[in-house]
N, C-alpha and C positions, 0 to 999 in steps of 0.2 A: 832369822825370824821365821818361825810358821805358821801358819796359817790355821786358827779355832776349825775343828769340825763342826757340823752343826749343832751334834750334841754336845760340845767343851764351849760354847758360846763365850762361859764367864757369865760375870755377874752374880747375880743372886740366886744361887741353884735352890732354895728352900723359898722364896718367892714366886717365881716361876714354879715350878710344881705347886705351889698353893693356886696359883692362876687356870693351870690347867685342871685339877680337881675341881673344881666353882664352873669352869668350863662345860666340863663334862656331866657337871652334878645338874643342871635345869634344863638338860636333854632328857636326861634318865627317867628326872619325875614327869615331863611332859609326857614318854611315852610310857607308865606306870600309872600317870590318870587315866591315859586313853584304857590302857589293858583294862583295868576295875570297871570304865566307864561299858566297857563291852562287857565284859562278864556278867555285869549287874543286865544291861540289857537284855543278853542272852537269858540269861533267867529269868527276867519278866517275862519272855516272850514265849517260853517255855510254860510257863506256870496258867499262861493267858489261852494257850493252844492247848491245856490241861495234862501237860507233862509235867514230870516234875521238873524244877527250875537248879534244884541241886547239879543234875548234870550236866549241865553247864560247863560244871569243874572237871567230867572225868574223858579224860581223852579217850577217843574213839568210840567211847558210850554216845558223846554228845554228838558223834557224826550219826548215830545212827537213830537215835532221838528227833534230830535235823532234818534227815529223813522222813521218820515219823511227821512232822509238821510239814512239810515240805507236801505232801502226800505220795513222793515220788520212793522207788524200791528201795530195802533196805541194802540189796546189793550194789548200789551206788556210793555206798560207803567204800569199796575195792576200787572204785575209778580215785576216789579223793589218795591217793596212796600211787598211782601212775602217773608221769611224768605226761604232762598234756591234756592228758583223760580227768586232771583233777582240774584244772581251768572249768573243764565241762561242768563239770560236778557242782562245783562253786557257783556257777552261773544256775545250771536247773534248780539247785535247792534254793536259791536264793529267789528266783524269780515264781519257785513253787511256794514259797513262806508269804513273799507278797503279795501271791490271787487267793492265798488260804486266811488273809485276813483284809480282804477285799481291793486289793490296790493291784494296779497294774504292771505290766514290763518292763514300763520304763523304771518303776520305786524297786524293783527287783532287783535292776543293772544299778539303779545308786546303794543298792545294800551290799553290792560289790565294790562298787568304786569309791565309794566314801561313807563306810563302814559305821567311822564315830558321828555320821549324822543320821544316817536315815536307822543303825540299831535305835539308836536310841528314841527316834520319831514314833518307830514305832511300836517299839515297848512301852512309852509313855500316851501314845496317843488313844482314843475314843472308839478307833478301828476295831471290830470286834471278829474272832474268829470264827467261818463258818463252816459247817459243818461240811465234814467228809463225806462221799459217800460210799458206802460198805461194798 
């Protein structure tokens, strides 16, 4: 007699693969809301800081856009691309998008840490952006 490997289990092979698709399928869309739910915010927050909100979509335009609202160089877009140096990067535009529509360091580090709450906070919120100076 031998011994099923894991994958010769037996049973219902077209069962079992229907299980693990339905599995996999309410992961997918959970993180497929989030993505939209960020995209959509990034573009409000873009369009609110008087950029276009389209860029959102285009990679590496929107780093440098990010920038732009952030008020921080547009050479900071080179750290987001080095291993270490993009941590940084993440942190200063994020905590420079926060004092550019009034909120503080700490709402900065949660636009880091918990992305689908505080994008969305604050794309949808009252916070209004102020103005750069030249």
């Amino acid at each position: 007699m031998t011994t099923p490997v894991l994958a010769q289990l037996g049973g219902n092979d077209a069962a079992q693969s229907a299980a693990v698709a339905a599995a996999s399928t309410v992961p997918m869309l959970v993180v497929l809301a989030i993505f939209v739910l960020l995209i959509a915010a990034t573009w409000k927050v873009f369009e609110r800081a008087g950029e276009p909100g389209w860029a959102a979509l285009v990679p590496i335009y929107n780093l440098i856009v990010l920038c732009r609202v952030a008020g921080v160089s547009g050479w900071w877009v080179l750290a987001a691309f080095i291993p270490l140096l993009n941590i940084i990067f993440v942190f200063v535009t994020s905590i420079g998008v926060a004092e550019r529509f009034g909120k503080g360091t700490g709402y900065g580090i949660g636009l880091v840490l918990l992305p689908f709450i505080f994008w969305p906070m604050l794309a949808w919120s009252d916070a209004q952006p102020v103005a750069r100076m030249a």
